[in-house]
N, C-alpha and C positions, 0 to 999 in steps of 0.2 A: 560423495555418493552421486553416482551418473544416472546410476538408474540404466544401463546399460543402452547409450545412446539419450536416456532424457536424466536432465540436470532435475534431480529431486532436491537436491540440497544448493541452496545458494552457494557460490567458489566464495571463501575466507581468506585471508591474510591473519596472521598473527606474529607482532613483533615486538620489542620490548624496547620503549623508548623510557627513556631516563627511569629505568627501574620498573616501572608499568607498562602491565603486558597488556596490549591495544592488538583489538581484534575486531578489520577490516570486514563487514559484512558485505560480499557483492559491491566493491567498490565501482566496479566499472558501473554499476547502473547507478549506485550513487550519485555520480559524475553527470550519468544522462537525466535525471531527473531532478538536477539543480536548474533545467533547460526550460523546465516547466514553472518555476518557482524557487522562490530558496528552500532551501533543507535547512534543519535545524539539525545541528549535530550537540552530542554531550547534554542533552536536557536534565535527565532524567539520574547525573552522574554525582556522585560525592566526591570531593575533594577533602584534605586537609585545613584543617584550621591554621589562618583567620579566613582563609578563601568563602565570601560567600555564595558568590555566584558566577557562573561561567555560560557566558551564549555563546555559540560559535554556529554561521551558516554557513553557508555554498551557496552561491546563485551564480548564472551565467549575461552577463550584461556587455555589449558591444563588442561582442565576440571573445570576451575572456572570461574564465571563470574563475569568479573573485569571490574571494575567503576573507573572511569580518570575524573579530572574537573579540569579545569583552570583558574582563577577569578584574570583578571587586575582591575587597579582602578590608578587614580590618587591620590595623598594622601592630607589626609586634614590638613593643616598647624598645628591644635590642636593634632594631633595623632602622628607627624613627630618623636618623643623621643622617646616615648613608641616602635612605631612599627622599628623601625631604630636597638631598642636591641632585634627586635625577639621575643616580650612580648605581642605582641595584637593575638599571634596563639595557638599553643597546652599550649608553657608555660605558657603563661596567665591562659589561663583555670586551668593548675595543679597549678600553682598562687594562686585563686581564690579558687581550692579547699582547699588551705593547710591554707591560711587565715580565710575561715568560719570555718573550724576545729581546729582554734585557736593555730596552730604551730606558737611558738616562732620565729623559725626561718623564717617562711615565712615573720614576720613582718619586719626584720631587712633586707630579700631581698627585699622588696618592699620600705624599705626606703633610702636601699643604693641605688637601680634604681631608684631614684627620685634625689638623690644625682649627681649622674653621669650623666643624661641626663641634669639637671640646669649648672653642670662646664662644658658640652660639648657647649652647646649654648653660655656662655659668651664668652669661648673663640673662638667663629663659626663669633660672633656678632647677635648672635640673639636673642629675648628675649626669657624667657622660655616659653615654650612651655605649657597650660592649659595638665595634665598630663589625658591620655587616661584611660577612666574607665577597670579597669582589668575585663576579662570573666565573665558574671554572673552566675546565675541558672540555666537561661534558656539554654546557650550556653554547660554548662558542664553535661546538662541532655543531651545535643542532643549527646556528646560525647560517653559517657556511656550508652545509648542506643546502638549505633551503634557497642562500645563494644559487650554489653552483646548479639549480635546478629550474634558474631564471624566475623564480619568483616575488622579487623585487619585494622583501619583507621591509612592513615598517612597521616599527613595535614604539610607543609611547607611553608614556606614564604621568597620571595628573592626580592631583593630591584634590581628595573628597572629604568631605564633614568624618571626620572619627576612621578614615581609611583613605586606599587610595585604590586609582581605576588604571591599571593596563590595558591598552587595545596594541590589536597587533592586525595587521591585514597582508594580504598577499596576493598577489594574481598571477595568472598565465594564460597564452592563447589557448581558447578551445580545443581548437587542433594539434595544440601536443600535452594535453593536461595527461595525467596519467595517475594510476591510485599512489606511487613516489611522490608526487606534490602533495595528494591528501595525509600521505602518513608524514610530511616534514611540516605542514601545517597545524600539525595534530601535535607533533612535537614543537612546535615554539610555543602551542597554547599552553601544555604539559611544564615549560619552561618558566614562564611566565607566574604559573602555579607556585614553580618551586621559590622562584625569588620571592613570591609574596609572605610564602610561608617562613620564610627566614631560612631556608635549607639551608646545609652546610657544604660545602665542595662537594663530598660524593653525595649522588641524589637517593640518599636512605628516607627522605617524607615520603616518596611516590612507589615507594619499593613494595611489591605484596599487593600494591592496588591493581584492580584489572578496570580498561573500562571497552565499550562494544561499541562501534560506528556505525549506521546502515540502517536503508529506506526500508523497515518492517514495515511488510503489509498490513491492512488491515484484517482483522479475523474475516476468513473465507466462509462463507457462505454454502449451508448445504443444498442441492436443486432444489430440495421441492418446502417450500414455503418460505423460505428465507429473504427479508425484502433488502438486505444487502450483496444479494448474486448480483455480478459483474458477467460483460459480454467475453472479457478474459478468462470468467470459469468455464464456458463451454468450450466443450472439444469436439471435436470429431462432424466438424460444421463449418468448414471454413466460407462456404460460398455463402450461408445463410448468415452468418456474423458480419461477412462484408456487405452482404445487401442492407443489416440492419445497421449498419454503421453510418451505410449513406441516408437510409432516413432519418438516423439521428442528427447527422449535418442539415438535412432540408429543415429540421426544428428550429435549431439553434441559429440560422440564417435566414427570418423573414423578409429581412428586407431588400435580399437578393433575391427569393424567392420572387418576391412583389415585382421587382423591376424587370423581370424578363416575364412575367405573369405564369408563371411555374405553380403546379399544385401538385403538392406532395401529396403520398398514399391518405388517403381516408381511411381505408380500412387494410388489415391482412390474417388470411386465413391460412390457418398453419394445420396439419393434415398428416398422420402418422401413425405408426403403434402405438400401443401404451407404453410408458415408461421412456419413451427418446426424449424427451426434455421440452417440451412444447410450454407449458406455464413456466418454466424457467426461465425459458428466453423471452417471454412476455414482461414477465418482473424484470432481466435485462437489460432490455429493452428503455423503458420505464429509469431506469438507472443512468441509461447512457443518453438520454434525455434530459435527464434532471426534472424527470416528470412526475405527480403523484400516479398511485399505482388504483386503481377501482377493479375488487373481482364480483364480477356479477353469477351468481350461483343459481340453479335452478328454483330451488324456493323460492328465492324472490321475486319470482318473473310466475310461474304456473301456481296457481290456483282453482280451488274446487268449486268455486260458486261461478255461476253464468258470469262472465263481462269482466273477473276481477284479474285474470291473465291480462287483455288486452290492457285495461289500468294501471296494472305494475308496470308493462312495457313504458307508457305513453309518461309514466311518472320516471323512470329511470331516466329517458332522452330528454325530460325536460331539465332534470337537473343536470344533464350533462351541459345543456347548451347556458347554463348557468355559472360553468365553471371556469375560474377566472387565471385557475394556474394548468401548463402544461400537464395533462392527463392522461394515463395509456387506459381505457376499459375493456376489462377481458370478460368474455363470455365466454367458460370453460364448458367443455362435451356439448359444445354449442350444437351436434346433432339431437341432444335429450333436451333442449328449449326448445328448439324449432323444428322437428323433422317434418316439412313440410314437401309433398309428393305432388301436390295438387289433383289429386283423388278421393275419394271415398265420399259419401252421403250424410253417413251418418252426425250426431250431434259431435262427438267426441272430434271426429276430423275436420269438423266445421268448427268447431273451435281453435285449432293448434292451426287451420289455415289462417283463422282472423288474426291471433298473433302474427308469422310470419309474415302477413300483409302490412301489420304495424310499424313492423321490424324496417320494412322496404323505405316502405315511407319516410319515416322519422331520419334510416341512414341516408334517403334520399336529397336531403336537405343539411345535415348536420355541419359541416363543411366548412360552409354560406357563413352559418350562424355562428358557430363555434370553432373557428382553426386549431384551438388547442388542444379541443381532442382528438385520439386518436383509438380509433377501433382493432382490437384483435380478439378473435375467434377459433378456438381451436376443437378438434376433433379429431376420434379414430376411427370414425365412419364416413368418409367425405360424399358418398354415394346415397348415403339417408339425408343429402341437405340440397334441396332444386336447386338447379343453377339460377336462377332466374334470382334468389337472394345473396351469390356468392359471384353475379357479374362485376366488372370492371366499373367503374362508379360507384359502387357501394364494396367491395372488396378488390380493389386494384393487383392488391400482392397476393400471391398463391403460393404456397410453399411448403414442399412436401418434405417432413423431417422422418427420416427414412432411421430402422437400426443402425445401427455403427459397425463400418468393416473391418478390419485387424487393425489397420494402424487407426483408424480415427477410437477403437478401443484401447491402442498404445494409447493415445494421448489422454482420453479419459481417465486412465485409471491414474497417470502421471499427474496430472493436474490435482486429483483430490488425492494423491496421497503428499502433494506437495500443500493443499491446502493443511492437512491434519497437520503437517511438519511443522506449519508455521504459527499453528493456533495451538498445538500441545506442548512441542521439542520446548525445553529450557535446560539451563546447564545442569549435568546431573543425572538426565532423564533423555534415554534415546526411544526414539517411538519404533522405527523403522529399520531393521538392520541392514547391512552394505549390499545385502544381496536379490534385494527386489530389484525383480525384471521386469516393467511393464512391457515390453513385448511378447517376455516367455508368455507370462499371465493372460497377453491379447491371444495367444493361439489357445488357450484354452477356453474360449471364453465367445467362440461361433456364437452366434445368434442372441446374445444376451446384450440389454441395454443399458445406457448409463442410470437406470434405476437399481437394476439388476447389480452391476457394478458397484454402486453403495452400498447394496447389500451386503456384498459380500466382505467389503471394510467393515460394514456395523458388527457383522457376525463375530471377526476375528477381533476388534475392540473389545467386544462385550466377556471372549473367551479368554482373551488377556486380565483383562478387570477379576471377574471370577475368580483365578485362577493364585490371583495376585491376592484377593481377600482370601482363600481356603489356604493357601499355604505360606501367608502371613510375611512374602520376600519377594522381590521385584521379578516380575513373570518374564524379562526379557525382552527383547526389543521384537516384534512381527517379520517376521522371513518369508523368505519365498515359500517355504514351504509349507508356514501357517495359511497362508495366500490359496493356495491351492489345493489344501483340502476343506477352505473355505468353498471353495468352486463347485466342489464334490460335493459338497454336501446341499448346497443353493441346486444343482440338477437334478438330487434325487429327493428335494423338498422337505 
C-alpha cells in the first residue's frame, strides 16, 4: 500500500525458510537502526520443544553489521550421543556433505561415531541412544547460502546443565549488508532450532510455524494530549521541526554550549490558528529532549482575590527555578493569561498588567538560575500580547504555525493514517483499504487543519465500529471513499 506516492504500509518480504514462513518487516530500516543500537529480533517468538529460548540481535560495530543468536534447548534423550560429540552443528553438516559426495572417509567417520557413542552409554548404563539423523539438504543449503553471501557464519555448540547452548554469529560490511544477509541469518537461527529439536531430514518441526522480524514502532500518539507524540508525528512543518531539532541538540550538548559561551533559546512563542498543532509540538518538543513536560493553565495563574494572580505567577517560576531535570513549561492561550496592552485605568487592567510585569521579570532572570528549563508559550491571538513580553531575551524564537497547504495536508493525513496502521492493523484485520489517497484526500481538504484532519479519521472509525456492532460482521476495511464523505460531512458540521 503506497498511498499513492506516500508508503502507508511498511515494504514486507515473506519467504519460507526451512518450512517457516518468515515475514521480513521493513527490513531495510531494520538494517538502519541496528546503527543506533542493537535490535532484538525473534523476542516474542515460539519455538518447538525442547527449544527454550532464542535471542538474536543486529547491531552495527566497526563498520559491520554483526548478527549474535543464542538457542538453549533441553536435549531430547534420541539426540544426547550424536550432539554430546559436537556432530548435530557445523560438523554434521560438513558430515552430511562429505557422505552425499561419497567420501570414503566420511563413511568410516560416521561409523566410528556410532561406534563410540554405543561403548560410551554401556559403560554410562544407558541404553544406546536411537542415533541423531546427520545435517540434511536443507540445513547445508542454508549454510552455503549464508556463505556465499560473505557472512563469515560461525555456529557452535556447548553442552549446558540439563541441555545444550547454540550460538551462531555472522557479519558483513555495512556497505553491502542487504535484507539477503538478514533472511540467511534468520535461517541458520531457524537451523539451529531444528537440530536442537531433533528434526528429521525434511524440516516438518518448523513447518505451519510463522514468525515476523521488524523495528515496530512504538504506539503513535494522537496531537492533542498525548505525552508520547514524537517531532516525527508532525507533518506539514518541516522548517519548524528542523528549528526544533536544533534546540533539542543545544539541550543535550551543554558543555559545548559552555565552551563557546552559547545560550540557547529561553523561551519560544509559537503563534497560529486553532487546531495547527501548536501544544503538540510543545509536548514534541519535550520528547526530543528528553525533558519532563509542565502545562501551566489559566487557573492556575488568574485569580479572583486582589494579589492572588501575581502569587500564582511568582509561585510557578519559583518552582521552576527548582527544577533539577530537563523541563519544557507551556503556557497554553498564553494571550488569556496575559493580555497585556499597557492601557486602561481601571482595577481590572491594573491587575492583568501587574501579572504581565511579573511574568517579564521572573523570564528576565530564569536562565541564570535555571538552564534546564525551557519556556514555550502559545497563541491564536499574537496581537493581544505586547511586544515588550514576547522580546528577544525573554522569547528569542518566534514562530508562526500557519494551516497546512495541500501537500503539508498530503503528509498529515499520511502520517496518522500510518500511525492508526501501526497501533490497530494485526493479522486478520485490515484497517485501511489499498485505495486511500492522501493526496486525493489533501485536495479536498482547502483550509482545514491537522485537528480538523483527525477529525475526520475519528468520524469514519467511530462509523466503522457502529456499523460492525449493528450488523454483527466485519464493516470492512476504510476507503477513499469512506474518507471522503467523512470530509463532507466535517464542512457541513
Amino acid at each position: 500500500m503506497t498511498g499513492h506516492g506516500y508508503a502507508l504500509r511498511p515494504d514486507t518480504e515473506t519467504v519460507t525458510l526451512l518450512g517457516a514462513r518468515v515475514t521480513l518487516v521493513d527490513p531495510a530500516a531494520l538494517l538502519a537502526a541496528a546503527a543506533a543500537g542493537p535490535v532484538a529480533l525473534l523476542a516474542d517468538a515460539t519455538f518447538p520443544d525442547p527449544v527454550r529460548r532464542v535471542r538474536f540481535t543486529v547491531r552495527v560495530e566497526a563498520g559491520e553489521h554483526r548478527f549474535d543468536a543464542s538457542v538453549r534447548a533441553g536435549v531430547p534423550a534420541t539426540a544426547m550421543g550424536l550432539l554430546a560429540l559436537g556432530l548435530a552443528g557445523p560438523a554434521g553438516m560438513l558430515l552430511a556433505q562429505r557422505l552425499a559426495a561419497g567420501d570414503p572417509r566420511a563413511d568410516r567417520v560416521a561409523a566410528a561415531t556410532g561406534r563410540v557413542a554405543a561403548g560410551a552409554s554401556r559403560r554410562l548404563g544407558f541404553r544406546p541412544p536411537a542415533p541423531a539423523p546427520p545435517a540434511d539438504a536443507a540445513g547445508t543449503a542454508v549454510l552455503d547460502r549464508a556463505r556465499e553471501l560473505g557472512l563469515r557464519p560461525e555456529i557452535s555448540h556447548h553442552a549446558e546443565p540439563g541441555g545444550r547452548l547454540v550460538t551462531v554469529r555472522g557479519a558483513t560490511p555495512s556497505a553491502d549488508v542487504t535484507p539477503a544477509h538478514l533472511a540467511a541469518m534468520v535461517a541458520l537461527v531457524l537451523q539451529a532450532v531444528r537440530e536442537l529439536a531433533g528434526d528429521t531430514p525434511e524440516p516438518a518441526v518448523l513447518r505451519g510455524r510463522a514468525y515476523t522480524l521488524g523495528v515496530r514502532p512504538e504506539p503513535a500518539a494522537t496531537p492533542s494530549g498525548s505525552a508520547a507524540v514524537t517531532l516525527d508525528q508532525v507533518g506539514g512543518l518541516d522548517e519548524v521541526v528542523a528549528r526544533f531539532r536544533e534546540i533539542a541538540v543545544s539541550f543535550r550538548h551543554p558543555q559545548v554550549m559552555a565552551r563557546w559561551g552559547a545560550r540557547r533559546p529561553q523561551g519560544i512563542l509559537l503563534y497560529g490558528p486553532p487546531g495547527t498543532g501548536k501544544t503538540m509540538l510543545a509536548r514534541a518538543l519535550a520528547n526530543e529532549i528528553g525533558a519532563d513536560f509542565r502545562e501551566i493553565r489559566t487557573p492556575e495563574i488568574l485569580d479572583k482575590y486582589l494579589g492572588g494572580s501575581e502569587r500564582n505567577i511568582k509561585q510557578i517560576f519559583r518552582e521552576a527555578r527548582g527544577y533539577r531535570q530537563p523541563t519544557v513549561m507551556l503556557f497554553d492561550e498564553f494571550d488569556s493569561i496575559i493580555s497585556y496592552a499597557g492601557a486602561g485605568g481601571d482595577a481590572a487592567s491594573q491587575a492583568v498588567n501587574a501579572v504581565a510585569g511579573i511574568f517579564k521579570q521572573e523570564m528576565n532572570t530564569l536562565i541564570e538560575e535555571n538552564p534546564n528549563v525551557i519556556v514555550v508559550a502559545t497563541t491564536n491571538f499574537p496581537h493581544r500580547v505586547d511586544a515588550s513580553l514576547t522580546r528577544s531575551g525573554r522569547f528569542d524564537v518566534k514562530l508562526a504555525i500557519p494551516a497546512p497547504d495541500e501537500s503539508g495536508r498530503a503528509e498529515i493525513i499520511a502520517k496518522m493514517v500510518r500511525e492508526l496502521i501501526d497501533r490497530h492493523e494485526r493479522p486478520g484485520f485490515r484497517m485501511f483499504a489499498d485505495d486511500v489517497d492522501p493526496r486525493g484526500l489533501a485536495a479536498l481538504t482547502a483550509g482545514l487543519t491537522g485537528a480538523d484532519l483527525r477529525e475526520v479519521l475519528r468520524r469514519v472509525q467511530l462509523a466503522k465500529a457502529m456499523r460492525e456492532v449493528s450488523d454483527g460482521a466485519p464493516a470492512g476495511p476504510i476507503s477513499q471513499d469512506d474518507l471522503r464523505d467523512a470530509i463532507g460531512g466535517l464542512r457541513l458540521g
